[in-house]
C-alpha positions as CSV (number, residue, x, y, z in Angstrom):
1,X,0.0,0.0,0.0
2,X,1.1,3.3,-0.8
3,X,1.4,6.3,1.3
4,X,-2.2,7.8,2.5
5,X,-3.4,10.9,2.1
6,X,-2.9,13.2,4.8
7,X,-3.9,16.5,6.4
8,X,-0.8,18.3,5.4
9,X,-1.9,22.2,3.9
10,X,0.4,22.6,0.9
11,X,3.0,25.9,1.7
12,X,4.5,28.6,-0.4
13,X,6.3,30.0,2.1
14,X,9.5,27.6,3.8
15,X,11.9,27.5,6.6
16,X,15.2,28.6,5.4
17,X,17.7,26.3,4.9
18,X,20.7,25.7,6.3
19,X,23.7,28.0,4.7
20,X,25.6,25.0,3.7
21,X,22.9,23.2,1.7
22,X,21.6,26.2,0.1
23,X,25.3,27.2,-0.7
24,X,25.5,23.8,-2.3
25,X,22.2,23.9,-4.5
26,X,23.1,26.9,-5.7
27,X,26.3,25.5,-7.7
28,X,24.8,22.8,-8.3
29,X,23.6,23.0,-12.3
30,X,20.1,23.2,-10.6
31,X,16.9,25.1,-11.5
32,X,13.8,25.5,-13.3
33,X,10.9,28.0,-13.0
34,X,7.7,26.0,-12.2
35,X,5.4,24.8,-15.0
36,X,8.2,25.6,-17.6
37,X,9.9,22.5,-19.4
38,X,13.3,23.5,-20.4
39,X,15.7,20.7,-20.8
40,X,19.8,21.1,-19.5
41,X,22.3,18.9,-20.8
42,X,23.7,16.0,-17.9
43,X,25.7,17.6,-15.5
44,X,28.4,16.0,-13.0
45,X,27.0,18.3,-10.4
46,X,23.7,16.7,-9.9
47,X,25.0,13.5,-8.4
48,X,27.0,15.6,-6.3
49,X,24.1,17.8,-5.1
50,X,22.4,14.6,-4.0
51,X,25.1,13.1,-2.2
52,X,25.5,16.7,-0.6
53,X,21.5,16.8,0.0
54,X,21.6,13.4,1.7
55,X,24.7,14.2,4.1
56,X,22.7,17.5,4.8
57,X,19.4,16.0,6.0
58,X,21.1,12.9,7.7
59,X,21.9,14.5,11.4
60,X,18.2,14.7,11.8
61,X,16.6,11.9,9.6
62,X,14.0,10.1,11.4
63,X,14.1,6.5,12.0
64,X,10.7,5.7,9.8
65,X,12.6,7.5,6.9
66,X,14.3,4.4,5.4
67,X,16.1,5.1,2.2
68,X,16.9,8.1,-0.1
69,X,17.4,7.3,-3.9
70,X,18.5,9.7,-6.5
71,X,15.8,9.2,-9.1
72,X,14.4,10.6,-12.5
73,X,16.6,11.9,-15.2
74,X,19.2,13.8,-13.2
75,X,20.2,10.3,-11.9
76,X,21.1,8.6,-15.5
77,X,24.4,9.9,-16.5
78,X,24.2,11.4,-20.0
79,X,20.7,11.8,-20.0
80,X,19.4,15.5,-20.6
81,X,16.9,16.5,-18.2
82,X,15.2,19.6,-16.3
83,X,17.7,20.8,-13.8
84,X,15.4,19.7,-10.8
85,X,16.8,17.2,-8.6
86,X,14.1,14.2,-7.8
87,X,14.8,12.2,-4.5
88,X,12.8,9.5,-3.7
89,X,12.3,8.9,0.3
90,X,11.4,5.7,1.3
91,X,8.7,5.6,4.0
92,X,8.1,2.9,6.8
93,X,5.2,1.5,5.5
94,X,2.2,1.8,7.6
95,X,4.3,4.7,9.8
96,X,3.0,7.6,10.5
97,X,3.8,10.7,8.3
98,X,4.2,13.3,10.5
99,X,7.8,12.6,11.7
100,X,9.3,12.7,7.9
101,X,7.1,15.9,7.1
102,X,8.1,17.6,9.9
103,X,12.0,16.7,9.1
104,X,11.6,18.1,5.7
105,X,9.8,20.9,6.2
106,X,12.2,21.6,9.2
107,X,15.0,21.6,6.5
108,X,13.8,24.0,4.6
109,X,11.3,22.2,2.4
110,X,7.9,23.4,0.8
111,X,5.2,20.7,0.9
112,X,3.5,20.7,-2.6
113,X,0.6,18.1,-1.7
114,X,-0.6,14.9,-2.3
115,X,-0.1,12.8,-5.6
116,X,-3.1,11.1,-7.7
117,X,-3.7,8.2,-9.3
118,X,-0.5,8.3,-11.4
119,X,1.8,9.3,-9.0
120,X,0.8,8.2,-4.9
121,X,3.5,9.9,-3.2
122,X,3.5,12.6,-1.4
123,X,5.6,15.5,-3.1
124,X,7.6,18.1,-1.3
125,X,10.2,21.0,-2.9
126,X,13.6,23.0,-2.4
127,X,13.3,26.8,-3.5
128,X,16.5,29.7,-3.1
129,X,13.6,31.8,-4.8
130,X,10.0,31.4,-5.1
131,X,8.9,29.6,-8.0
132,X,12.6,28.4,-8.9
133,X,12.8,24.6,-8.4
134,X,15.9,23.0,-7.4
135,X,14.3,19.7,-5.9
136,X,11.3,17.3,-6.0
137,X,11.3,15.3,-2.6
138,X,9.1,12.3,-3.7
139,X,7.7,10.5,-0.4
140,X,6.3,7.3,-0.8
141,X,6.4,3.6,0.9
142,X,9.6,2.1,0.7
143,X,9.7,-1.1,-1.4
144,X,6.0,-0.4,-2.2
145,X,5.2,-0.2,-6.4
146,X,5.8,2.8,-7.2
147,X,9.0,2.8,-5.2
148,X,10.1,-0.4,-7.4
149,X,8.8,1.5,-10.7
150,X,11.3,4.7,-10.0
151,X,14.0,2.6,-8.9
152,X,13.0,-0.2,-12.3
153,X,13.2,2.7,-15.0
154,X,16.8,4.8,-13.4
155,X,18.7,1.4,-13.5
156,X,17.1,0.5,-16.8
157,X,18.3,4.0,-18.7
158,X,21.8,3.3,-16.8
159,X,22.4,0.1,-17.9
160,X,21.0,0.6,-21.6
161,X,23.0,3.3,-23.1
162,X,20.7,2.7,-26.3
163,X,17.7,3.4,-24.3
164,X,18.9,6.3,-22.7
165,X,19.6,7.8,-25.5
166,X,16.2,7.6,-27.6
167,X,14.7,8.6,-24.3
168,X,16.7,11.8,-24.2
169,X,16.0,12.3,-27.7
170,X,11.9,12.1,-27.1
171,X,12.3,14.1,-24.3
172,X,14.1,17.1,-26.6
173,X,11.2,16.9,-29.2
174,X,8.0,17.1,-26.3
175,X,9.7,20.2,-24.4
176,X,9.7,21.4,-27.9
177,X,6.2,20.4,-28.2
178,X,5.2,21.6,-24.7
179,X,7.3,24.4,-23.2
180,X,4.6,25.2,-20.7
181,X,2.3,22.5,-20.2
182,X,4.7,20.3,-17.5
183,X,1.5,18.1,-17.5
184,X,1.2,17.3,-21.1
185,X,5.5,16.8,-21.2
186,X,5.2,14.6,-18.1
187,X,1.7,12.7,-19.7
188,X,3.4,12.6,-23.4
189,X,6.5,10.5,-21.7
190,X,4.5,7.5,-20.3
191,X,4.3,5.1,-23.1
192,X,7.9,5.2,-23.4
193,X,8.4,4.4,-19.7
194,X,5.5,1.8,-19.5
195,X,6.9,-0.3,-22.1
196,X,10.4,-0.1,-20.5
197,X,9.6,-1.2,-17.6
198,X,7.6,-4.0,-18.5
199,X,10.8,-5.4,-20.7
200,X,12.4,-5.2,-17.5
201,X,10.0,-6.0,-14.6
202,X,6.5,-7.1,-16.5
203,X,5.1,-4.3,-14.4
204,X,4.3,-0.6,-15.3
205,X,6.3,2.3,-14.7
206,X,5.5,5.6,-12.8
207,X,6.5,9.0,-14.5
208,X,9.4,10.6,-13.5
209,X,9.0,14.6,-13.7
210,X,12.9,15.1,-15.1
């Protein structure tokens, strides 16, 4: 089972961050103005802004928080993608949510709500200015489906240079096709990620946003 909804109020306005992490999201290749698809070429920084995010947030990670995973297209070498960083957090299943909002939003995060029936988890962000997004926090139950799906679909574009490749290439021609409609970008996408995954898992794949 996935995460539940909750009575969380979505925020525009966020704790700020500590000096060192927004110091290190800042050089880190990273931003896009919300709704806008705009596509960067890979950058070395992104892995490094994960590794960073991860050390940041680990002093005070709560124990129900049980895995971060660098996912979408900033976490496929080579791969162009919007400069937004997507972490998946791994959730005790069953836990309650209040101890991993309250870390994130604690840290500087903006809660951006719950997700529907194609995406279940719940979705929090990292701004250094309002509307500029650095990072997608993606919290969901760990080991649940769409946990698997994200996790399916990175290692799948890793291993399969090939695959990686036409995916970058579709992705090029819809932010053509959709420079600001995120929705119809993200929508336009699944085919190619369904079919993917079901080569490598006989399952479906969820949509990354990158």
């Amino acid at each position: 089972m996935e995460c539940q909804p909750v009575p969380f109020e979505r925020s525009e306005h966020a704790e700020p961050m500590a000096p060192a992490l927004a110091a290190l999201l800042a050089d880190a290749d990273l931003g896009v103005r919300r709704g806008v698809v705009e596509l960067a070429g890979s950058s070395p920084r992104w892995v490094r802004a994960f590794t960073g995010l991860v050390a940041a947030l680990a002093p005070t990670r709560p124990a129900d928080a049980l895995a971060l995973e660098h996912i979408g297209s900033t976490s496929v070498p080579g791969l162009p993608a919007k400069a937004i960083l997507d972490v998946a957090i791994g959730q005790r299943p069953g836990s309650d949510p209040l101890s991993v909002h309250e870390w994130l939003m604690r840290a500087g995060h903006l809660y951006r709500g719950e997700g529907g029936e194609e995406r279940p988890d719940r979705i929090y962000a990292l701004e250094l200015e309002p509307g500029l997004r650095l990072v997608n926090v993606h919290v969901l139950d760990h080991g649940g489906e769409q946990w698997r799906r994200y996790l399916t679909f990175r290692d799948h574009l890793r291993t399969h240079p090939a695959e990686r490749d036409a995916y970058g290439e579709l992705k090029r021609r819809l932010a053509i096709a959709h420079p600001e409609d995120r929705l119809a970008y993200v929508q336009a996408k699944g085919s190619f990620i369904t079919a993917r995954h079901a080569d490598a898992s006989e399952g479906h794949a969820g949509v990354p946003t990158g």
